[in-house]
N, C-alpha and C positions, 0 to 999 in steps of 0.2 A: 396515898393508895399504893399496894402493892403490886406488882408487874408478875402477870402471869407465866407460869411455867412455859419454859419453851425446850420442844423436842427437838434433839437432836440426832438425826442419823447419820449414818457411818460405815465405809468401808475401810478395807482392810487388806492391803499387801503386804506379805511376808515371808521370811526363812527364818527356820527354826535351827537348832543345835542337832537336829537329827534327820536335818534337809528336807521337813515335811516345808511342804509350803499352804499359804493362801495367797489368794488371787483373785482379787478386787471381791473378798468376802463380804456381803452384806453382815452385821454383825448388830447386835442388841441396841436400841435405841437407849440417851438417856432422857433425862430433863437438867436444863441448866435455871436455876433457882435464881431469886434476887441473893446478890453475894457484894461483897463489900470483903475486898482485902487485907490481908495485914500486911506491911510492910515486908516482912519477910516472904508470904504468898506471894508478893509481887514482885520479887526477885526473881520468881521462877515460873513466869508465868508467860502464856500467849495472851495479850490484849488488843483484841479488834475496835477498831474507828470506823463506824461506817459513813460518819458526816465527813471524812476525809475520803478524795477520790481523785485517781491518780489516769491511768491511760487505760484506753477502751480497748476492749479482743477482741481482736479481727476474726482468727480461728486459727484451728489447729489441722495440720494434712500429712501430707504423704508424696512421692515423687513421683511420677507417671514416666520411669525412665523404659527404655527399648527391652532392656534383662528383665523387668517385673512382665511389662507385656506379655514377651515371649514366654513365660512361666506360670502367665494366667493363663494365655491362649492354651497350653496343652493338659489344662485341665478339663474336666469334665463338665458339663453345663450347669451343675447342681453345688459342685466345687468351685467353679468363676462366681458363681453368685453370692455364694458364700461368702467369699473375698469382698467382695462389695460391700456385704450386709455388714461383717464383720470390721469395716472401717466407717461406711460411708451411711448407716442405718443409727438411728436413733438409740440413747441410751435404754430405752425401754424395749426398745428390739433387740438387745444386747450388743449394739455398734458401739463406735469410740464416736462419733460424731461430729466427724469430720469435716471438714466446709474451705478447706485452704489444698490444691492443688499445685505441683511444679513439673513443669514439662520443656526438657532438653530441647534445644531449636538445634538442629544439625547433630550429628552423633556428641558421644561423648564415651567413656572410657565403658560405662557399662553397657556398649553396645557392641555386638559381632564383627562389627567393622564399621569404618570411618564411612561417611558419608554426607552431603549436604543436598539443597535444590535446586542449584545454579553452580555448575561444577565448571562453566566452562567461561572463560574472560569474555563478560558481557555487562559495560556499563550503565545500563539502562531495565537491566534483568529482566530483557523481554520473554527469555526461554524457563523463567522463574517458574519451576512446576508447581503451580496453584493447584495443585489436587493434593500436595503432598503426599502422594501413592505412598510413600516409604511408610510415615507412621500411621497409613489406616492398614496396608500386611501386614504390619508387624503388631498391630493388636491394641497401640499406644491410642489411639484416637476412640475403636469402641469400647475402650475400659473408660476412659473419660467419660465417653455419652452416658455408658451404663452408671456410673457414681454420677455423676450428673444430674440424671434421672430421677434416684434415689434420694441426693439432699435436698431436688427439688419438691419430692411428694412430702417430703414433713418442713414446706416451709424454707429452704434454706437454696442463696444460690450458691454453688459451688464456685470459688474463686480459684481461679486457676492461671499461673503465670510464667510464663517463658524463663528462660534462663539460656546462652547460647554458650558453649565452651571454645567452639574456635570458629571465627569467618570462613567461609569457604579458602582453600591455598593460593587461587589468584591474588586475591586481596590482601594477602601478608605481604611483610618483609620477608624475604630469603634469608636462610642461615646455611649457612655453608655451603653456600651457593642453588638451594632449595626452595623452594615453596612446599609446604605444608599445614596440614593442619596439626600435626603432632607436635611440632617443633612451633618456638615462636621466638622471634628476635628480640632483643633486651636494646631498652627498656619497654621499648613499643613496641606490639606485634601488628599492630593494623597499618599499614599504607596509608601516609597521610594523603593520599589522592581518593585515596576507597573509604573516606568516612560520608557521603554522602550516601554511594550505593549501598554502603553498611547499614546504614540508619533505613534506606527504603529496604531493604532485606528486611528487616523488621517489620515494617507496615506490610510489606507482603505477605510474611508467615503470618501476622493478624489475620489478616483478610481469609487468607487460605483457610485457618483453624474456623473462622466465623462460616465459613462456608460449608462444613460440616458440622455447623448448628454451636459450634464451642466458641462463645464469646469470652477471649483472654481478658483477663482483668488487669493484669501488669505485665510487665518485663524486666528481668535487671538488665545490666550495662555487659555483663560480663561476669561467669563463674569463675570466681581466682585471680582475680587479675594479676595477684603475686605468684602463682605457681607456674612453671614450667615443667612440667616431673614424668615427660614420657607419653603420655595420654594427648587430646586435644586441648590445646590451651593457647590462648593469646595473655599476653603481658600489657598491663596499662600502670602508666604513673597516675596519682592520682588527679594532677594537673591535666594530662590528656583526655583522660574520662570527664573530668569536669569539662573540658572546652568541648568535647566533639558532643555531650547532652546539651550546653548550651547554641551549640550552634549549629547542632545537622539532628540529633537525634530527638531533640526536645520539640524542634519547629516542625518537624516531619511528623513526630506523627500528633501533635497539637495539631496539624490540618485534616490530617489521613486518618487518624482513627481516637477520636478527640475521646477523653474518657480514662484512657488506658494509662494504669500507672508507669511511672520510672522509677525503680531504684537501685540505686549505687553500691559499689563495694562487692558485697557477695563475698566475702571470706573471713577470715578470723580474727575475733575480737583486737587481734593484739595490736592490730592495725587502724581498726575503721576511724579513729580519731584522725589520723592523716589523711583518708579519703573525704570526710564528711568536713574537715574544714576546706580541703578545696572547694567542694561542692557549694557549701553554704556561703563560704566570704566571696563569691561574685552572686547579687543579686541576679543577674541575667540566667546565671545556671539555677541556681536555686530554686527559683519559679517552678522547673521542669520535675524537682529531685519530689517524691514523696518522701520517701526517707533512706534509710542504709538498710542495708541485707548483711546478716554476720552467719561464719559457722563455728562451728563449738573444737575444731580441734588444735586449737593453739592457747586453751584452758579458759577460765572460767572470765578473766579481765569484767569483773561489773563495777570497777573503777571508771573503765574504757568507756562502759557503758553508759555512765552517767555523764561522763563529760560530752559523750556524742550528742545525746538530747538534751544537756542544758547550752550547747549551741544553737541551737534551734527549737525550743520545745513543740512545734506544729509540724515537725517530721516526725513521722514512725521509726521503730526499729525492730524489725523482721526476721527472726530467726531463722534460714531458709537451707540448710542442709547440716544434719548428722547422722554419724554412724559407729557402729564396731566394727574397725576391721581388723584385719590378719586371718581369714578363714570363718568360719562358724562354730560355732560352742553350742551346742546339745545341754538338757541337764545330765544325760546320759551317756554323750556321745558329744566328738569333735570329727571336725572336718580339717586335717591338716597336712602339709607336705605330698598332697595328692591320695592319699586315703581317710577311711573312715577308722576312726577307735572307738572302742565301748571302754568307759572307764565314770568315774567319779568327777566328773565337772561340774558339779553344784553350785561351788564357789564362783568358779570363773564365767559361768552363766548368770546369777543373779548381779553378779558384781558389774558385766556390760548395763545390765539395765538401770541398775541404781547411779551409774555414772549418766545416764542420759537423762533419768530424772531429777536429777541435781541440778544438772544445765538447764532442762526445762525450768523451775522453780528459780533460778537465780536469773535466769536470763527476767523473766516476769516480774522478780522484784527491782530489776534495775531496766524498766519502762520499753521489754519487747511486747507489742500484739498479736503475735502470734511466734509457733513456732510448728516446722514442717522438716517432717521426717525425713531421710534419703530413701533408697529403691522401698516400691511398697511389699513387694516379695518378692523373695530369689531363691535361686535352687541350694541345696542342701552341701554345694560346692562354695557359696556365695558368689555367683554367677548369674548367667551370663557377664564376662568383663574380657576384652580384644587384648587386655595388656596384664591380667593374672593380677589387678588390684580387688582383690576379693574379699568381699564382706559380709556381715548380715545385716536382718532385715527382723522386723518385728515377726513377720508369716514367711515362714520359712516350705515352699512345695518338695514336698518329696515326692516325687512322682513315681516312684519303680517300687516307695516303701520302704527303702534300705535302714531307715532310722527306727519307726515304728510301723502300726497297725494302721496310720491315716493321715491323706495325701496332704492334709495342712499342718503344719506346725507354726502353732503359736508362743514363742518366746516370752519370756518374762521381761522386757521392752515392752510388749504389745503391753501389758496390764499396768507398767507403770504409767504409760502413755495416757492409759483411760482415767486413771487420779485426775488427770488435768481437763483432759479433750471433752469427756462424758460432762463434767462439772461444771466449765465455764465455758458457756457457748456464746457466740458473736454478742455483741453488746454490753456483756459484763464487763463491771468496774474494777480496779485495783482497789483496796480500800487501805487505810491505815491499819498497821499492825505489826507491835509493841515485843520484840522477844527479846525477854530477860534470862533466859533462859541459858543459851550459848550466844556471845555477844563478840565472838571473832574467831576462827578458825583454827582447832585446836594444833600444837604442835606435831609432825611426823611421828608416828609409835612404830617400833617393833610389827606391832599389828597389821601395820599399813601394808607393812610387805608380804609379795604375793608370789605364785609360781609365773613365771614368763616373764616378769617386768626387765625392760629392759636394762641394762648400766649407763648412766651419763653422768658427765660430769657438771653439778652445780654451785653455788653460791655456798662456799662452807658456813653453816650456822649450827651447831652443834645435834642437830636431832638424831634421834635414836636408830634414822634408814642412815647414816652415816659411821656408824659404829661398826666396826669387825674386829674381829674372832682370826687369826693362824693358826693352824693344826700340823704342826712339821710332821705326826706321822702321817697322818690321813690326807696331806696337802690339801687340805679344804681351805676356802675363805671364806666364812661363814659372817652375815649380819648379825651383829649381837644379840641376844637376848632373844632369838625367833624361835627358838628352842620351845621356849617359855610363856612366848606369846599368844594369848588363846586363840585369837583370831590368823593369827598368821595358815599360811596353810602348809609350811613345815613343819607347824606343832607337832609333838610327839614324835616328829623322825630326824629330829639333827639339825631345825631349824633348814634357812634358806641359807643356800649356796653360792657360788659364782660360779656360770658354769656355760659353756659355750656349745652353739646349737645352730644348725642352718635350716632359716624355715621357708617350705615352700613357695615360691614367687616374690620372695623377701631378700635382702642381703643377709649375710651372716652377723649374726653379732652374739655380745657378751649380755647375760639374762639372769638374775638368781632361780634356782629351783629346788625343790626339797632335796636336803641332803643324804636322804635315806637310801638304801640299795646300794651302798659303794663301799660295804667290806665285804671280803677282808681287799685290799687295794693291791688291784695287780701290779706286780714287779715292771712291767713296761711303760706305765701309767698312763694307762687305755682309756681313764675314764675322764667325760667329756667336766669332770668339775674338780679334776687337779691342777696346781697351783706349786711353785714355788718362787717364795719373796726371796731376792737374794741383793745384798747390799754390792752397791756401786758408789761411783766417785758426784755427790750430791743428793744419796738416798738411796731408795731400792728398785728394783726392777721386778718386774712379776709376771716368771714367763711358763706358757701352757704347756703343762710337760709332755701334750702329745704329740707336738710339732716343733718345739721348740720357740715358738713365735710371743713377741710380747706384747702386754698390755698396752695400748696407745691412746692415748687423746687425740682425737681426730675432729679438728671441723668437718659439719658436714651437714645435710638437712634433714628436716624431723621423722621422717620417717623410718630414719633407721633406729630409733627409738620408739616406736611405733605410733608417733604423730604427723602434722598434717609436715608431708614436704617441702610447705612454703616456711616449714619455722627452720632456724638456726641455730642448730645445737653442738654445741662437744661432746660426742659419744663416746663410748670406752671399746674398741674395737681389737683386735687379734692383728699385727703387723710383721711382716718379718723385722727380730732385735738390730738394732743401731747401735752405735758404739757407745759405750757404756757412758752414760751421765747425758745423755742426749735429751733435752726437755720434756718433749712429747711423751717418753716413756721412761720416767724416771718422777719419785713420787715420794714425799714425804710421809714416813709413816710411825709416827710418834704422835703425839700431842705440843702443842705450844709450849708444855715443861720437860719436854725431850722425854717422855715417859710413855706408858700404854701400850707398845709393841710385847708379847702378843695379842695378848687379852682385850683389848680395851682402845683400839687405835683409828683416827684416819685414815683415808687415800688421797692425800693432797698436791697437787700440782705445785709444781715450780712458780714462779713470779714470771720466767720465759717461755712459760709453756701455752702454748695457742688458749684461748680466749683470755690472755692475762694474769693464769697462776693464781689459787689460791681459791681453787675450785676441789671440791670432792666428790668422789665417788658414791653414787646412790644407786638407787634403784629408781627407775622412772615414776614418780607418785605424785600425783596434784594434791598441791594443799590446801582442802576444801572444811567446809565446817559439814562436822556431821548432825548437827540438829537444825533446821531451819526450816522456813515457814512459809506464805504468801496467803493473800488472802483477796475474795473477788466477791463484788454483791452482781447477780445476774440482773435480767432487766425484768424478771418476776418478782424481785427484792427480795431472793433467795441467799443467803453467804455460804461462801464456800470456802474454807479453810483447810488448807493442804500443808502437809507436817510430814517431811521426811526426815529419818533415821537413819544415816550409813555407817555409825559407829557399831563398835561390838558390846555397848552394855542397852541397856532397857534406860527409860529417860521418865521421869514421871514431872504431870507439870500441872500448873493452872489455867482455867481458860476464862477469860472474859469479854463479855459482850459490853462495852463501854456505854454505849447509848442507852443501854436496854436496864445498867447496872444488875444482871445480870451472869451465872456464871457457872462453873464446875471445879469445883478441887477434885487434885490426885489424880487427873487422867495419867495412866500411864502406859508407855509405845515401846514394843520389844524393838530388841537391833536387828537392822537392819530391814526397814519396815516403810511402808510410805501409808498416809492415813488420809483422809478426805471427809469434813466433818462437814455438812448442811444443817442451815435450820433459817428460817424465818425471821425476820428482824423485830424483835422486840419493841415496846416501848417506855420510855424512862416512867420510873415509878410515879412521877410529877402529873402524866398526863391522864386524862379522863377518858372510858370507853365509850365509845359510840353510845354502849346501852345506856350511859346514864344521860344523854341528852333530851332537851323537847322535845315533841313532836315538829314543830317550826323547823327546827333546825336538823332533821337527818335527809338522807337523801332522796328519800321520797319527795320530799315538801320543797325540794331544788326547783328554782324556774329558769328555762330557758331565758337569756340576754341577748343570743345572735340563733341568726335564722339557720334552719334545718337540724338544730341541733336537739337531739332527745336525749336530756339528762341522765335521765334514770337508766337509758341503757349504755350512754357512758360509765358513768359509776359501776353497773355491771361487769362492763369489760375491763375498765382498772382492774375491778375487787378478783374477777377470776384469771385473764389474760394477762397484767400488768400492760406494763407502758408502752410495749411496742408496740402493741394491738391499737391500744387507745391514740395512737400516732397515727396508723394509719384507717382506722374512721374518722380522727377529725377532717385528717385529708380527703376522705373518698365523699366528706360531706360538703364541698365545695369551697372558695374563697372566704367565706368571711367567719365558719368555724378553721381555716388553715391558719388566719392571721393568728389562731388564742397561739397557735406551736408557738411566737414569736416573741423574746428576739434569739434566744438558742433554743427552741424544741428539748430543753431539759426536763427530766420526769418531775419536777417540782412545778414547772411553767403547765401542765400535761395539767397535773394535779390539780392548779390555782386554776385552770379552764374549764374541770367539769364539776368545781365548785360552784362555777358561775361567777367566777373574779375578773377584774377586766381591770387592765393596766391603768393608771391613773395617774400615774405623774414619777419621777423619783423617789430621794428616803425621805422618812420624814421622824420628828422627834417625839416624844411623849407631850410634847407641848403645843402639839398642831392640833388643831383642831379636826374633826372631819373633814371628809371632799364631798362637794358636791355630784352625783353620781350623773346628773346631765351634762355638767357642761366641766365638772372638773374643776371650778374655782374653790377657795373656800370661803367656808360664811359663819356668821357668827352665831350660829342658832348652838344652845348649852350643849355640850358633851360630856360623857360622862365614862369612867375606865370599864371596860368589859373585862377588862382581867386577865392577866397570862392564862392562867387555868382553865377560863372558858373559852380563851381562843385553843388551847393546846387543846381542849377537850371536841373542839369541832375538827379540828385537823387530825383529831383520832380517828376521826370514822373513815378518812381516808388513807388507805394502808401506804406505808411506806413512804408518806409524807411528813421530813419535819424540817419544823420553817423555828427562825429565830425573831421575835418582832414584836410590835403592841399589838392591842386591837383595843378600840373607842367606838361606842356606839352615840349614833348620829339621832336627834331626836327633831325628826321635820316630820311635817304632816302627817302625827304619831306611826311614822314606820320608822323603823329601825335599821340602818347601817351598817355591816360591818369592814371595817376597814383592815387590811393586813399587811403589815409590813414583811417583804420575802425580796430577797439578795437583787433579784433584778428589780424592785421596786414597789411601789405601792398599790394593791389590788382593794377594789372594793366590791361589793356584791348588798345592793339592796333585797330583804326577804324577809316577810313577815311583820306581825306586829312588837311594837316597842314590849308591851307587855309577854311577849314569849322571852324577851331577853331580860327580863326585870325579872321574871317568874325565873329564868338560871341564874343567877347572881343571887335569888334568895334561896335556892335551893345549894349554892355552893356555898352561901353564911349558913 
């Protein structure tokens, strides 16, 4: 038998060639037919597994920081609500549907000013202001209730969890003779006297949130434990964090507020490998850890990520803060150096978004449960921030207008966010899936380069952001080939530059930017992207001819590259010149056969030059694969397959449904795109539809085996609600329909329950005979084979059920037996007469 056509729907994000966009486009349904590949279709193809299942989604959120409050707050009552509905409302009400909250415990950078609730050395925190007045003025606490509210009317409780950036200043170590919370002492910022009161601080601020009706659902340990960078932060080794959760923070509130998760880390991939093995290699800590918390700005590491959870596979990994920062990007308009521009920012606006959906998608294929935005809105400055770290946000408030016609602005983040958020909600599965398509992350192009990126120096490996161009008239230093490059965004004007610029609230640094607008070249050599390479004793020098000052390799941390401060980088910075051959600023600029200058060359560090020599000059660009995939079955056994495109060509592929043999040729996805295909789980051509069954055997003619239980309106709520429903009516129908959930409440155990199967023993071989359905022995009375195909054809009628196994019918006191072998074991369900099974067997000859 043939396997029926299955719809597929689909949206649709995009930019085009002439900066039109779509934006989560609903777009043409198809059908995906019975399909069978060719070996070469299958090179280029998406193949989904849905019998393969990987880790559950918790949800997806948003940050409840003090800056988004205060920029709800001054909105209008019909615009606060908006913000709500537009994150925290159902797909169908046009929300992202949201269910994952994060809220700062004591200020943090995107707050007006430092603050905590116990400011004053009190070890016992008797004066711990348990109202915490600060975050219900400041707006932080009724944006919570109101999302709250909201995920609670369709069904959903809002998980929401702490995050704390610095102790109160008592409780640090002094630096420079100081306590604060800006400042934190290395390696450790907590006072090892104050890890107790540290730990009850936390059970308080619970307590406090709960008293305002917000029951926290977790905590981490600590945002950043590696950064120190100006703002509030405390420093933890991973060692420390591990001992003060084992032994003050874990037992504390295991008594005090038993429930509440823990987890560790909270910062960037490149590390958690070193956090998460302290945490996990002492059992005692471990207990306490649910799993690690990562942020996305120290690059994509899902190497990291797999070795985190195959230490532990029964921890989670929690994606828990990203962002764009340097200012705000408009499609229209930026926000930078303290004003507002109108200009052409297409590029640099879709391209923030498409980097955070990348991370989303990658983070999910290497075993995150969720993953949670930074501020949920912020002003048009990317603000409120006490220390000028300014960023955006998906909804960006303009409150005065100054951008356009209407006080919300929704970013192009916000729509890729919904590809994920909208589509797989709490309970869906990771599933297998197959891409043959791009199978590792293509090399650096010409293309990659962009206007602003900054200059660092990296690992020389020959790609194409490593190539330049000298122009001794026009003293440009221009990245090869970006002239040429379609994607680039100096296409057409001279290609990208090197060209120096000081951005507001930022250090100064060295950045490519179009080369265009800089003839005819003034005699004084005024212009911020002149250059002269001039040979010294070990190389050349390359100094800015508007100050005289030269190129340097400078350690120094990631933010002056415009990443997260806790990485370590060698940037390309403007120094006053050193004596000629001096390592830092002096640079090999040939190729390895002394050749290439000008045309065609490196920027290469010395063998003595800081991070080790033999590093080149680029342009800041993660090397990311531009076609990739994920794929999730919801707990309605809906699939959701998500396909993002950050390359500059169109990608055309095949799709298949594995289980279903099932499929679609030629889909094809413009650049620069993210897609989101649903559809319903098929079934393998093999299996039989409900319609062609007895009447004996459908679910009408099911008899209840444990008390209170009413079949037919279980199979009801399978067939419309799926498995989570069916979960909790077996529960609400008391103990001895709760026991069928067991021994995991997985949707196949759900499924084998309101079949009327009942566990019976272990596996068993094609050679066993029946079980006896009272007492569970076996006996010798004749069996005889029911057939793969009439078992597979009874297991049709129930959706999104497939079991691998025999089935033999039982012939005692002419009823009939079915017995079913399924992963957790042997199910039987006596029903009907022997002859309704005699009458399918000859109806299946």
């Amino acid at each position: 038998a043939a396997s029926a056509a299955q719809k597929v729907e689909w949206v649709q994000t995009a930019r085009f060639k002439d900066d039109s966009v779509d934006l989560l486009k609903e777009m043409p349904a198809f059908e995906m037919q019975p399909l069978e590949l060719s070996k070469d279709e299958a090179d280029k193809a998406l193949i989904v597994d849905t019998s393969s299942t990987f880790q559950e989604i918790l949800g997806f959120g948003g940050a409840f920081t003090e800056a988004s409050a205060i920029n709800w707050r001054k909105l209008s009552k019909a615009d606060k609500d908006e913000v709500i509905r537009l994150y925290f409302a159902s797909p169908e009400e046009g929300g992202l549907g949201y269910t994952l909250g994060r809220v700062p415990m004591n200020s943090c950078d995107f707050s007006p000013a430092s603050y905590d609730f116990a400011s004053d050395v009190d070890m016992q925190l008797t004066n711990f202001d348990s109202s915490v007045g600060h975050d219900v003025e400041s707006g932080m606490i009724p944006m919570i209730l109101q999302a709250q509210a909201l995920a609670k009317a369709r069904g959903y409780a809002l998980k929401v969890y702490a995050s704390p950036w610095s102790p109160p200043a008592w409780m640090k170590e002094p630096v420079w003779g100081q306590q604060s919370m800006l400042l934190s002492s290395s390696p450790n910022g907590l006072m090892q006297s104050m890890q107790r009161p540290w730990a009850k601080y936390f059970s308080k601020f619970i307590s406090a949130y709960r008293g305002h009706g917000i029951d926290l659902w977790g905590v981490t340990v600590q945002n950043e434990p590696e950064a120190a960078v100006g703002w509030e932060a405390c420093l933890w080794t991973p060692e420390y964090m591990a001992t003060f959760v084992r032994d003050h923070l874990g037992p504390v509130l295991e008594a005090e507020q038993p429930g509440v998760k823990i987890i560790g880390f909270d910062h960037n991939k490149d590390h958690v490998v070193n956090f998460a093995k302290a945490a996990y290699s002492d059992p005692q800590a471990a207990k306490y850890f649910y799993g690690m918390g990562v942020h996305w700005y120290g690059g994509l590491n899902a190497e990291n990520l797999d070795e985190t959870h195959n230490m532990d596979p029964s921890k989670v990994i929690l994606a828990t803060e990203a962002c764009n920062c340097g200012g705000v990007v408009f499609k229209g308009h930026t926000f930078r150096e303290g004003k507002l521009s109108k200009g052409d920012f297409v590029s640099a606006w879709w391209s923030r978004a498409e980097s955070l959906g990348l991370d989303i998608l990658v983070d999910l294929q290497w075993w995150a449960v969720g993953w949670t935005d930074w501020n949920l809105i912020l002003n048009i400055e990317g603000g409120p921030n006490h220390l000028k770290n300014l960023c955006d946000a998906n909804i960006i408030a303009d409150h005065e207008l100054q951008v356009g016609d209407e006080p919300l602005i929704l970013q192009a983040s916000y729509y890729y966010m919904g590809h994920f958020s909208r589509y797989l909600p709490p309970g869906s599965k990771r599933v297998g899936l197959r891409n043959t398509v791009e199978a590792a992350a293509p090399p650096l192009a010409a293309g990659d380069v962009k206007d602003e990126q900054a200059l660092l120096f990296a690992p020389c490996d020959g790609n194409a952001a490593q190539k330049w161009q000298y122009n001794a008239v026009t003293h440009s230093v221009r990245v090869r080939m970006t002239d040429e490059a379609e994607s680039s965004d100096g296409y057409g004007h001279g290609g990208e530059c090197m060209d120096f610029t000081v951005m507001w609230g930022w250090m100064p640094k060295l950045q490519v930017m179009k080369c265009a607008g800089r003839y005819p070249v003034p005699k004084d050599g005024g212009l911020s992207s002149q250059f002269d390479i001039v040979s010294v004793a070990g190389g050349s020098q390359i100094v800015y001819r508007k100050d005289g000052k030269c190129v340097t390799a400078v350690p120094t941390s990631g933010d002056a590259v415009g990443l997260d401060k806790g990485l370590k980088v060698i940037a390309a910075q403007l120094q006053p010149c050193l004596a000629a051959g001096e390592a830092s600023q002096t640079f090999s600029t040939a190729n390895y056969d002394a050749q290439g200058f000008p045309d065609n060359f490196p920027i290469r560090t010395l063998p003595s030059a800081p991070g080790g020599g033999e590093l080149c000059l680029q342009p800041q660009i993660a090397r990311t694969p531009h076609f990739s995939a994920v794929a999730f079955q919801a707990p309605d056994e809906v699939v959701s397959l998500v396909v993002i495109n950050v390359g500059d060509h169109a990608v055309d592929f095949n799709l298949l449904d594995q289980q279903a043999q099932a499929g679609a040729r030629h889909l094809s996805m413009p650049p620069h795109a993210i897609h989101t295909y649903r559809w319903s789980p098929g079934k393998h051509p093999t299996m039989v539809g409900a319609d062609a069954l007895p009447a004996a055997l459908k679910p009408a003619a099911l008899k209840a085996t444990s008390n209170k239980v009413d079949r037919a309106a279980l199979q009801q709520i399978l067939a419309t609600e799926g498995t989570a429903s069916l979960e909790a009516a077996l529960k609400a129908n008391g103990p001895e329909p709760e026991r069928l959930l067991k021994p995991d409440g997985s949707a196949k155990q759900l499924m084998l329950a309101t079949m009327g199967m009942r566990n019976i023993g272990p596996t068993m071989t094609t050679a066993d005979v029946a079980l006896n359905s009272a007492n569970g022995k076996p006996h010798g009375t004749e069996s005889a084979p029911l057939g793969l195909y009439a078992m597979m054809g009874l297991v049709a009628m129930i959706p999104g059920l497939v079991m691998v196994g025999i089935g033999v019918v039982s012939i005692r006191s002419g009823k009939g037996a079915l017995v079913v072998q399924a992963d957790e074991g042997v199910y039987e369900r006596e029903d009907g007469e022997y002859e309704a099974f005699e009458q399918f067997e000859s109806q299946r000859a």
